[in-house]
N, C-alpha and C positions, 0 to 999 in steps of 0.2 A: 187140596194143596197143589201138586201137581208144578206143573213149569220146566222150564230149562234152564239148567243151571250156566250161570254168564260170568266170567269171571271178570269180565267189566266192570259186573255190579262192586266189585270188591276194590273198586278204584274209587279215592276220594270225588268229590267232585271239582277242587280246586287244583290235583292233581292233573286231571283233565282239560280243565277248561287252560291250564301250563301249557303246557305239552302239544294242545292241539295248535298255538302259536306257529308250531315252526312248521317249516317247510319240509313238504312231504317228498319232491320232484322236480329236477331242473323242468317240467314239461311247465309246469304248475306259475312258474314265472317267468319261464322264456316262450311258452306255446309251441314248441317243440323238443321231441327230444335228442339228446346230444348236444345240446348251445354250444355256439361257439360265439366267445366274446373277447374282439378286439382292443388295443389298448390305445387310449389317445395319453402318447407322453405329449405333457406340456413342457414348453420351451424354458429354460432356467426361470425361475420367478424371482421376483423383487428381495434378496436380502442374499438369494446364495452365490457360490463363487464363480458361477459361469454365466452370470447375469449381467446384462451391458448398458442396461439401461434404457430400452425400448420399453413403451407404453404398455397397456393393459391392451390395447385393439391390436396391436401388432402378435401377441401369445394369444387372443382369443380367433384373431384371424387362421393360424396356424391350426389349432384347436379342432378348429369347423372343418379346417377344410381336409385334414387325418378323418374327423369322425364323418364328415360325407361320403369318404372313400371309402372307408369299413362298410358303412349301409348300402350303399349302392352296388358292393361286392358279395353284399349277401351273409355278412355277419347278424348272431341273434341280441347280441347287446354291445355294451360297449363299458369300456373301464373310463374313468379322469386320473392319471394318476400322477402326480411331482416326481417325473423318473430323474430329472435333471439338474436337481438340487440337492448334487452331492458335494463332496460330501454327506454322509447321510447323520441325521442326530437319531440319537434310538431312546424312543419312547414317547408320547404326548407333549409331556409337561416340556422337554428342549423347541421345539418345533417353533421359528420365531411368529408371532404373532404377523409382520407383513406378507411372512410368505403364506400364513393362513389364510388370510384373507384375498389375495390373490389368487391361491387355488378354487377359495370358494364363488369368488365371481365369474372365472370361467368354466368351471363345472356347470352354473346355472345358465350361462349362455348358449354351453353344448347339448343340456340337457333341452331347454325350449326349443331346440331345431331338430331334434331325434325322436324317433319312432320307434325305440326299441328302450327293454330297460336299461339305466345308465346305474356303474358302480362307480365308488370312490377307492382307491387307496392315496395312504399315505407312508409313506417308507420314513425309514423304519420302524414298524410298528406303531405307528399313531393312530390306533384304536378311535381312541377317544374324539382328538380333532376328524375322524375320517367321517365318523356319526356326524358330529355336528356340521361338518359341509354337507352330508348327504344327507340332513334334515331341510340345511338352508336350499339347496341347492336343489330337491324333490328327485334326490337317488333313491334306485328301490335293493340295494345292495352296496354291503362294503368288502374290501379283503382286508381279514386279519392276520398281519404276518405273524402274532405271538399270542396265540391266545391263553393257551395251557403252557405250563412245562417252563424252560428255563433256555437259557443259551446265549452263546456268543457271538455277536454281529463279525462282520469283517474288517468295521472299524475300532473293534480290539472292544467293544462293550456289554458289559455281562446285562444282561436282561433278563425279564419275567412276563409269565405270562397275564391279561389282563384283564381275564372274562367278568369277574366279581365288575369292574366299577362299568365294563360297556352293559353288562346283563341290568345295572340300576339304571343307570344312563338310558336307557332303550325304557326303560319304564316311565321315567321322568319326563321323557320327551313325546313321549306318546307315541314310540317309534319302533310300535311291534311289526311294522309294514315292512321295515328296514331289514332285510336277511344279511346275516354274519357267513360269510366265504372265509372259514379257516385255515391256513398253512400249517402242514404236521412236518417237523423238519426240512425247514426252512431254507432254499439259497440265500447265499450272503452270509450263511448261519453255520454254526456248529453246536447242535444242541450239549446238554448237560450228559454228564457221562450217566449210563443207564437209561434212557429216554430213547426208546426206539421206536419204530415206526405204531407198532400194533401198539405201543404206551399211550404214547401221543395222542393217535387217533382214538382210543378209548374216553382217555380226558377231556376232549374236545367236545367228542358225542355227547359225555357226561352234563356238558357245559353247556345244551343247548346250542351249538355248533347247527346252521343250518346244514352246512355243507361243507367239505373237508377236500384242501389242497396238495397236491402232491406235485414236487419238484424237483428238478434235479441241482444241483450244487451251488452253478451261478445263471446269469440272467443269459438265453438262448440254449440254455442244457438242459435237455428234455431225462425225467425220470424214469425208470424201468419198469418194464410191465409187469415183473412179480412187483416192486414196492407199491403201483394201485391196485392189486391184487391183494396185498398183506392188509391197506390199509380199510380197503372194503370189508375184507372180514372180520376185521377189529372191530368195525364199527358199520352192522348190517343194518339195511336200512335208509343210511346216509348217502347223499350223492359224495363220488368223489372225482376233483375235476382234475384235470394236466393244468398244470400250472406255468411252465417253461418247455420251450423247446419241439413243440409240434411243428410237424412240416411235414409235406407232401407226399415224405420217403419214409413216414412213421408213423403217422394217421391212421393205416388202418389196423397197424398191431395195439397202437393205445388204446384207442377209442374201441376196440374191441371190449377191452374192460371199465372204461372210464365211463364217466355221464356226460360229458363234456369236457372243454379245454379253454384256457386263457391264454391267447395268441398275440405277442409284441413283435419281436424278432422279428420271425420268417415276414410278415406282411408288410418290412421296411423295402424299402428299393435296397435292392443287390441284398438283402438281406443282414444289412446293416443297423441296428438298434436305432442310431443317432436320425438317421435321414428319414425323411416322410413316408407316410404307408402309400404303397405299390398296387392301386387296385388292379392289376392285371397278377399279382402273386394273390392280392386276396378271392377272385376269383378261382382262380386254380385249385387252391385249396377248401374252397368251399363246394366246388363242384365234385372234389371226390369226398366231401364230406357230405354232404347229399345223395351218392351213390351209396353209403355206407347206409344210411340210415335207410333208404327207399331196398336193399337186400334185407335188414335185416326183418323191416315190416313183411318180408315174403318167405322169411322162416317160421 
């Protein structure tokens, strides 16, 4: 008889062959660890209220020339995200079909000029449409700002989370390639009462959540170093990234605990949201994010 007892063995095999799906490591899909990934907002698109009427070449021009900067400054990937078409609708099914299609064409424009992997979002919470541009568009990541749990946007709208229809959707589409970047209490948001950080992060993980986001309140407020501390041990295992609010003078208390960070703000000129990415701010902070990583490889 003999052998070693495996408690492996006691794992179905379609359990397994689940599970081995997700993502194990930011290292795993950015080639290093720590990623830091830039944000390309695109410029108002075709239907929202700060839109003026300029072409598709004039948003994809802008597009290229944010994500040239991030690359050339030494970020490990890069977002497409509709920051500018707010008012923001919350949830897939509002999100008007031209400004879908708008986002999806310059998504694929930035991603055929880039070298690193490219995510989608879609605010707020457009799950669903974020998949299917990051299918058309050959994204190897989306963020999900709602996946589990419940809450309320800032434009006064109760929401839910939406993992059941993207976890079929990702089947349907054949889009197991595609990793889910989760948001566990949300800026812009106010989760349901009871929903704390270690809930959130739980449910998320539960959900097959590749990876799990942590933010602070609104867009350039960075979160606290215990809430990616709480959310890591909620849910061990999972990478968990900054989601808002890194910079220069923070970097090395987050990233102490984080896996990485998704950086818009800081890499604006003067560090203004609205105006185009500063490669001279994205250097800066890449180079003490390189420091960080190259100390910690000598512990």
């Amino acid at each position: 008889m003999g052998g070693t007892f495996n408690l492996n063995d006691l794992i179905p095999e379609w359990a397994r062959n689940f599970y081995s799906k997700r993502l194990q490591s930011m290292e795993e899909l950015f080639g290093v660890e720590k990623p830091i990934i830039g944000m390309v907002h695109l410029m108002p698109l075709p239907g929202s209220p700060a839109y003026e009427g300029w072409g598709m070449d004039e948003i994809i021009e802008a597009a290229l020339r944010d994500a040239k900067a991030l690359i050339e400054g030494g970020v490990d990937g890069i977002i497409v995200e509709n920051m500018w078409d707010l008012p923001y609708y919350s949830g897939a099914s509002r999100i008007p079909p031209e400004e879908i299609a708008a986002h999806a064409v310059a998504a694929r424009e930035v991603i055929k000029e880039v070298n690193v992997p490219a995510g989608i979002t879609v605010i707020h919470n457009g799950g669903r449409v974020a998949l299917g541009i990051a299918k058309a568009a050959g994204a190897k990541f989306i963020r999900v700002c709602l996946y589990t749990g419940a809450a309320v946007w800032d434009t006064g709208e109760f929401d839910h989370g939406n993992a059941a229809d993207l976890m079929r959707l990702k089947k349907l589409l054949h889009a197991w390639d595609i990793r889910f970047f989760c948001d566990i209490v949300k800026k812009h948001s106010v989760v349901f009462p009871g929903i704390d950080i270690e809930t959130h992060a739980t449910w998320a993980d539960f959900y097959m959540a590749d990876a799990l986001i942590v933010t602070g309140t609104m867009t350039g407020k960075p979160p606290t170093r215990e809430d990616v501390i709480r959310a890591k041990k909620a849910a061990p295992g999972r990478p968990v990234l900054i989601g808002s609010g890194l910079n220069p003078g923070n970097v090395e208390e987050l990233l102490s605990v984080a896996d990485g960070a998704i950086v818009g703000t800081y890499f604006k000129v003067k560090g203004i949201t609205q105006n185009p990415v500063d490669p001279e701010r994205v250097k800066k902070l890449m180079n003490k994010v390189k420091q960080i990583r190259s100390a910690a490889k000598k512990m």
